[in-house]
C-alpha positions in Angstrom: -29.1 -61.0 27.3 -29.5 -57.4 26.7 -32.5 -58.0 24.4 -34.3 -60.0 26.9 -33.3 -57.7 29.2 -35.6 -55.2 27.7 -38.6 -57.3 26.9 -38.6 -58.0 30.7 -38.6 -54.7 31.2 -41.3 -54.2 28.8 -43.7 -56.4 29.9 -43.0 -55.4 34.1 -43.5 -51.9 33.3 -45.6 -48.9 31.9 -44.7 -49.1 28.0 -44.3 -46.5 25.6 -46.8 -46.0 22.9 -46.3 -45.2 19.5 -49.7 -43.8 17.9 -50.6 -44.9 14.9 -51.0 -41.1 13.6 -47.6 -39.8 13.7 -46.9 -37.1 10.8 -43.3 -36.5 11.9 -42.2 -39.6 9.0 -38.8 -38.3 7.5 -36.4 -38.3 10.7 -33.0 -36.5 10.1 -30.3 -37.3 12.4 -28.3 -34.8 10.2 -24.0 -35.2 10.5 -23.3 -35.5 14.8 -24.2 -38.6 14.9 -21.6 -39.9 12.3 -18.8 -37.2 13.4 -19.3 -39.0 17.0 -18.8 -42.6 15.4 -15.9 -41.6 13.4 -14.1 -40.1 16.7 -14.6 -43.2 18.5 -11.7 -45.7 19.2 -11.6 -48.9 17.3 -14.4 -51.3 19.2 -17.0 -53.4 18.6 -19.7 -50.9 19.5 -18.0 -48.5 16.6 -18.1 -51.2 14.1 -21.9 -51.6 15.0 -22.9 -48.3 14.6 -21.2 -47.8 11.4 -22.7 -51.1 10.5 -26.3 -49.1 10.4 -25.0 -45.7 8.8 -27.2 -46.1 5.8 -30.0 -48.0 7.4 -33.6 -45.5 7.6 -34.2 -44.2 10.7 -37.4 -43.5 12.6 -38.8 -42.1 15.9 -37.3 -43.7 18.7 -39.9 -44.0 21.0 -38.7 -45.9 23.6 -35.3 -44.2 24.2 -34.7 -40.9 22.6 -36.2 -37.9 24.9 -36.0 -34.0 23.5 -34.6 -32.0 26.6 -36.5 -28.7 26.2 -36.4 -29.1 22.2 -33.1 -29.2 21.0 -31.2 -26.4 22.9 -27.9 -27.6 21.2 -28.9 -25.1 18.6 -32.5 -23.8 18.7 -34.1 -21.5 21.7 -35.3 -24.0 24.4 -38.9 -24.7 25.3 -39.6 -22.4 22.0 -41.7 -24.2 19.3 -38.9 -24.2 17.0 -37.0 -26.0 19.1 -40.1 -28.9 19.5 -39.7 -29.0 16.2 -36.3 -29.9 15.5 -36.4 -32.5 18.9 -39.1 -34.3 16.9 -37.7 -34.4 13.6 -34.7 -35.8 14.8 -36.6 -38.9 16.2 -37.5 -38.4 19.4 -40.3 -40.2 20.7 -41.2 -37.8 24.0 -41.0 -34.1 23.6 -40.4 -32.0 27.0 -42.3 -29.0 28.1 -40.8 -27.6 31.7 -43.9 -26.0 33.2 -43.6 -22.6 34.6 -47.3 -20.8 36.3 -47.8 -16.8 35.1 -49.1 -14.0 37.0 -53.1 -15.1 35.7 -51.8 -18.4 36.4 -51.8 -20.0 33.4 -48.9 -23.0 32.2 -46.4 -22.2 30.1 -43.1 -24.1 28.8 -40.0 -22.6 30.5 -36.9 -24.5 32.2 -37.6 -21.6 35.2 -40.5 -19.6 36.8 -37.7 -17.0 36.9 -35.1 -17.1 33.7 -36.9 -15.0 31.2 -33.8 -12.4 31.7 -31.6 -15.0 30.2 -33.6 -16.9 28.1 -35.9 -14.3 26.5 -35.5 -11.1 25.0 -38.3 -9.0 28.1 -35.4 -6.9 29.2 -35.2 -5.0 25.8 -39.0 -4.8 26.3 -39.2 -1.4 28.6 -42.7 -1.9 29.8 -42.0 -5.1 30.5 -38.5 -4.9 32.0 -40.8 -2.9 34.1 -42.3 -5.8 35.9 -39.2 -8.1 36.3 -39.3 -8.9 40.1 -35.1 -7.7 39.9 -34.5 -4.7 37.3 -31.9 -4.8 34.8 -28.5 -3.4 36.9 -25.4 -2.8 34.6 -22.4 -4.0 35.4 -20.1 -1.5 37.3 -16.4 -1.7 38.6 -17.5 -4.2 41.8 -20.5 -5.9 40.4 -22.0 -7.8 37.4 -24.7 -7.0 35.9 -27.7 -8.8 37.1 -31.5 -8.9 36.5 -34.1 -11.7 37.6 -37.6 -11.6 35.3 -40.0 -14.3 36.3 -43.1 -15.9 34.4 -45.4 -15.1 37.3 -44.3 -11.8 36.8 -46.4 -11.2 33.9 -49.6 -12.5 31.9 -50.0 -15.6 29.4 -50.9 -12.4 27.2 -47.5 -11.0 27.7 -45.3 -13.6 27.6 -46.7 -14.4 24.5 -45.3 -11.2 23.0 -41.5 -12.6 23.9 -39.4 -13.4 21.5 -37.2 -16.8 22.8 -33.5 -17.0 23.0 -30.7 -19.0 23.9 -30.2 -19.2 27.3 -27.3 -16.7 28.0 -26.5 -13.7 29.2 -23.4 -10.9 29.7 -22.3 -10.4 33.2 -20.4 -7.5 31.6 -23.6 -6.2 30.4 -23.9 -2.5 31.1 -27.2 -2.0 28.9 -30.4 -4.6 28.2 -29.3 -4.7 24.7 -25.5 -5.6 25.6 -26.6 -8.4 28.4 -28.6 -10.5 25.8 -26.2 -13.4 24.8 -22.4 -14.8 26.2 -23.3 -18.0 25.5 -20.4 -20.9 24.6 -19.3 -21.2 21.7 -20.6 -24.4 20.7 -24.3 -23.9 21.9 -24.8 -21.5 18.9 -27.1 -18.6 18.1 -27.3 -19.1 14.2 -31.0 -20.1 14.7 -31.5 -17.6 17.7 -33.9 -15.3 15.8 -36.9 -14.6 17.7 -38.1 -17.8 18.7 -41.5 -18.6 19.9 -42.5 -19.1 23.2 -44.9 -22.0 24.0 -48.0 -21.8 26.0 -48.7 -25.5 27.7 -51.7 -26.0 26.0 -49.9 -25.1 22.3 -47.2 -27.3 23.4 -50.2 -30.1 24.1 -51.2 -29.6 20.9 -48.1 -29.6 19.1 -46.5 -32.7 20.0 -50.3 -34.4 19.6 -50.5 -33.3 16.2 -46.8 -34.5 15.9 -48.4 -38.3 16.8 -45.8 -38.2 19.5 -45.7 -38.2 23.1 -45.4 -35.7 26.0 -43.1 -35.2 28.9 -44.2 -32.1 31.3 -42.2 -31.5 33.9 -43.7 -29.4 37.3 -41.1 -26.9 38.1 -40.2 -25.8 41.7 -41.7 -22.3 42.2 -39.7 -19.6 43.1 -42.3 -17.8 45.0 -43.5 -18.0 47.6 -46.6 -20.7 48.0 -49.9 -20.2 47.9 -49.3 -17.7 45.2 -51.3 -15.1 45.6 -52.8 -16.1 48.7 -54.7 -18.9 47.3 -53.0 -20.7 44.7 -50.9 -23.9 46.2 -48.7 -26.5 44.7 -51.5 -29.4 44.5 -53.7 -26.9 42.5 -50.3 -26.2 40.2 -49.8 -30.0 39.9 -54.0 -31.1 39.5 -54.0 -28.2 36.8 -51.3 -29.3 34.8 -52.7 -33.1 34.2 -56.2 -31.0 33.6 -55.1 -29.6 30.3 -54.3 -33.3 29.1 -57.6 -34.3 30.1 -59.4 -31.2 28.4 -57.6 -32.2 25.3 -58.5 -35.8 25.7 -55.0 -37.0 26.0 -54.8 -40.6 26.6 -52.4 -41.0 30.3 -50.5 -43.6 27.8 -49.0 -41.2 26.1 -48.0 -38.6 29.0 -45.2 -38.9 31.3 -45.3 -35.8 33.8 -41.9 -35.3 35.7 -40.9 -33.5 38.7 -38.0 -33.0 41.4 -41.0 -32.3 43.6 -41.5 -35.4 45.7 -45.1 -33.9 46.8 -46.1 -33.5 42.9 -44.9 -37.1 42.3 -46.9 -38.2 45.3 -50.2 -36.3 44.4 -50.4 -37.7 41.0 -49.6 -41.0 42.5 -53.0 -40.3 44.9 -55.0 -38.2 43.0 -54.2 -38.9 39.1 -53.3 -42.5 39.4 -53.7 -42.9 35.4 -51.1 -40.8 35.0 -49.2 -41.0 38.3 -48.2 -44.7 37.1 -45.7 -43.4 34.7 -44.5 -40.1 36.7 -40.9 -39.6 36.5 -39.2 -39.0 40.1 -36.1 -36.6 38.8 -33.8 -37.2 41.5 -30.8 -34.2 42.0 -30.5 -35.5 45.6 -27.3 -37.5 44.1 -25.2 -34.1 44.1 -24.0 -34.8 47.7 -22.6 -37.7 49.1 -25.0 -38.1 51.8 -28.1 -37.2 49.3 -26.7 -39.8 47.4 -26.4 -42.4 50.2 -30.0 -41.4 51.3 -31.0 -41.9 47.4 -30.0 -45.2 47.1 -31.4 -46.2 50.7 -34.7 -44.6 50.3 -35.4 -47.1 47.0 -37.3 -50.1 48.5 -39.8 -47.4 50.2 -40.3 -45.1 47.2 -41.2 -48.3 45.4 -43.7 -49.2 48.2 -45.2 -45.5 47.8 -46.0 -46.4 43.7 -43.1 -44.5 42.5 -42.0 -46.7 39.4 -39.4 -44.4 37.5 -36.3 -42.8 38.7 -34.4 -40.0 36.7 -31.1 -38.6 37.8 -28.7 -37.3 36.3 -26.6 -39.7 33.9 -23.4 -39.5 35.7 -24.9 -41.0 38.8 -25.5 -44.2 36.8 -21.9 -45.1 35.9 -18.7 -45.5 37.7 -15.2 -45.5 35.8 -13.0 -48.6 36.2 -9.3 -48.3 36.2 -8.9 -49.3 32.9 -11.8 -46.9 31.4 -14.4 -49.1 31.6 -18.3 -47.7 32.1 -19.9 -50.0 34.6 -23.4 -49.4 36.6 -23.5 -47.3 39.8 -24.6 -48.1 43.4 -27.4 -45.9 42.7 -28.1 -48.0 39.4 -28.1 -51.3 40.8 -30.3 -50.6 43.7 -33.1 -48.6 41.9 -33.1 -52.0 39.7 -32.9 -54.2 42.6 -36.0 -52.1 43.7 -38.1 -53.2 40.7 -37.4 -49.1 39.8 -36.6 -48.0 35.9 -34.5 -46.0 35.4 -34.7 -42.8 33.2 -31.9 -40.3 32.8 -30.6 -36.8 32.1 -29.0 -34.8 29.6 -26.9 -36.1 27.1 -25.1 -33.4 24.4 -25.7 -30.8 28.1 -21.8 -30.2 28.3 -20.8 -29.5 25.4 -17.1 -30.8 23.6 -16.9 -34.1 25.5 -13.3 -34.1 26.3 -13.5 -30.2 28.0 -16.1 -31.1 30.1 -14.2 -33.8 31.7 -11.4 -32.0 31.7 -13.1 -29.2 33.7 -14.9 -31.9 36.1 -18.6 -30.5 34.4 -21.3 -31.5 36.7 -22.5 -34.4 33.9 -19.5 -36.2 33.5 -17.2 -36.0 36.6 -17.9 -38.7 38.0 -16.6 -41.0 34.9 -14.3 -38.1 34.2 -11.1 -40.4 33.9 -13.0 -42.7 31.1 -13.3 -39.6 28.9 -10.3 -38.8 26.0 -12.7 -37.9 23.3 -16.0 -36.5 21.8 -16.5 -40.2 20.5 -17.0 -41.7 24.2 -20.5 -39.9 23.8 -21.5 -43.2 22.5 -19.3 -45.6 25.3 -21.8 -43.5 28.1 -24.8 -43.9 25.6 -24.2 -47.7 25.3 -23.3 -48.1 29.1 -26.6 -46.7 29.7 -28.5 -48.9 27.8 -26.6 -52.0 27.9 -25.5 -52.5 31.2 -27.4 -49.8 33.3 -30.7 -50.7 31.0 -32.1 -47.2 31.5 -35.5 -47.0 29.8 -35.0 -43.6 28.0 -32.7 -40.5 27.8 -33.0 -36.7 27.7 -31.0 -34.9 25.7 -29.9 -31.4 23.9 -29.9 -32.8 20.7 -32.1 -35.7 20.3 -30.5 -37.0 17.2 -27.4 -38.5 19.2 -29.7 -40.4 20.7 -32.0 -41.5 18.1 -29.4 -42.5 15.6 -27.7 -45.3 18.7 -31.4 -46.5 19.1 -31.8 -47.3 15.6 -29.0 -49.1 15.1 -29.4 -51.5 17.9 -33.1 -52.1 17.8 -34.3 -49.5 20.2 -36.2 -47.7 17.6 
């Protein structure tokens, strides 16, 4: 049933493409995946997935997303990062797209967290321009700073180095606020990364033979930037540099929590518009949630055809532990909606995130005991929610369950 599940799905909705150029051939999943398996509980889904451990695995490009590279361990939205998303098999690389002072697109998860996820503060002439100097922390307060992309030129962020995304409330110099980070997102690779413009990210994951997932971040300024620059020219100029590179729509899934983006592409850029990705945080309250799930017959009507929350929205927790599929998830489908979601491997050690109620897994919190139910809420997802895809911070989780149950 499953199987024919997805061929239905296949055949009602856009499909993913796998071009016939791809140079990314020698896909390693590296050790999580099998340290996740070996902590599961005995089941039949462990016994499958060991079942495949020596089988050769490929992109995944109908399930395995890279959420802003692979921030488990590399810089995020920084071209090392790409890298690493797309040689652990993901078929769909992100790129968050952030505008910069001469307007021009560039991959960051914020207009306004280059303080904590690059290295300007240590830049003097560039701290310089940060819309919030660098304060040190002092006996009341923490130390705070707040550096936005439109606060300098393409040219200048270019001269960044990329970081993990941290930073010291403690801080009481540039040099001391750089990284706090947790202890399991590590900063062995944090050396300098490279920051990506949107065109180099365009022509990355091309060359790759893989597929691209821009998403149209919220500004955090006010709009028309600069008098003159509003968010329909933001949104018609980030689907322009796909056209200028002669990107076939196919191959390009643009994303936004902007209903008005989503919309505009739907109007204006309908070849692309047909496989925009509605991320929907409206789930975080329990009337936003209620309106969510009401307002899915109409979306559909509007041409919306893929809905993204978060993953936790998806799946209730039975009594017993069980994973089963959501409200939310069961009227999206009953909408003729697919359903993509976000981001596996975000909250780190499995079993302290629930235990701390982290905003991914809360809701199933009382199904969680281990690191290994990483793969129960992967196969709930799939199986019984029949999500068409999944961001996450380390691609090769995902990969790695696609493969071995013909996803891949």
């Amino acid at each position: 049933m499953y199987f024919l599940l997805l061929a239905g799905l296949a055949a009602a909705a856009p499909s993913f493409h796998r071009p016939s150029n791809a140079s990314v051939t020698n896909i390693q999943v590296g050790p999580r995946p099998f340290y996740l398996v070996d902590d599961m509980d005995p089941s039949p889904l462990k016994d499958e997935l060991l079942a495949c451990k020596e089988k050769p695995i490929r992109h995944a490009p109908t399930f395995s997303i890279s959420h802003r590279g692979g921030p488990l361990q590399f810089p995020e939205e920084s071209h090392e990062g790409m890298l690493a998303g797309a040689r652990m098999g993901a078929g769909i690389v992100e790129c968050d797209v952030a505008f910069t002072k001469d307007r021009q697109l560039v991959c960051r998860h914020s207009q306004c967290d280059l303080h904590t996820t690059t290295n300007i503060l240590t830049i003097p002439e560039l701290a310089a321009k940060c819309s919030v100097p660098f304060q040190p922390a002092n006996a009341t307060h923490e130390a705070t700073a707040k550096c936005c992309t439109s606060d300098i030129t393409l040219a200048e962020f270019k001269t960044l180095c990329a970081k993990m995304d941290s930073s010291n409330a403690s801080a009481t110099t540039p040099a001391d606020y750089q990284y706090d980070g947790p202890a399991w997102r590590t900063a062995l690779y944090d050396t300098c990364a490279t920051p990506v413009e949107h065109r180099e990210y365009i022509r990355l994951i091309d060359s790759l033979g893989l597929q691209l997932s821009p998403e149209l971040k919220e500004p955090l300024v006010p709009m028309p930037f600069q008098g003159n620059y509003t968010l329909e020219m933001y949104a018609q100029q980030l689907i322009d540099d796909y056209k200028h590179h002669g990107i076939n729509p196919a191959r390009v899934w643009p994303q936004s929590f902007l209903p008005d983006a989503i919309f505009y592409w739907l109007q204006h850029e309908p070849a692309f518009g047909r496989q925009a990705i509605f991320l929907d945080e409206r789930v975080d309250t329990a009337q936003g949630y209620a309106d969510a799930v009401a307002s899915m017959p109409e979306l559909a009507r509007k041409g919306v055809r893929i809905m993204a929350p978060p993953y936790a929205a998806l799946l209730n927790a039975t009594d017993d532990g069980d994973l089963v599929p959501s409200l939310y998830a069961r009227a999206a489908r009953a909408a003729g909606l697919d359903l993509i979601t976000w981001s596996l491997e975000r909250s780190g050690p499995l079993k302290q995130a629930a235990a701390r109620g982290d905003y991914y897994v809360k809701p199933i919190a009382s199904a969680i005991t281990k690191d290994g139910d990483m793969y129960r809420i992967v196969d709930a997802l799939a199986r019984k929610v029949g999500v068409k895809a999944m961001f996450s911070d380390w691609p090769a989780t995902v990969t790695y369950y696609a493969n071995c149950v013909g996803l891949a």
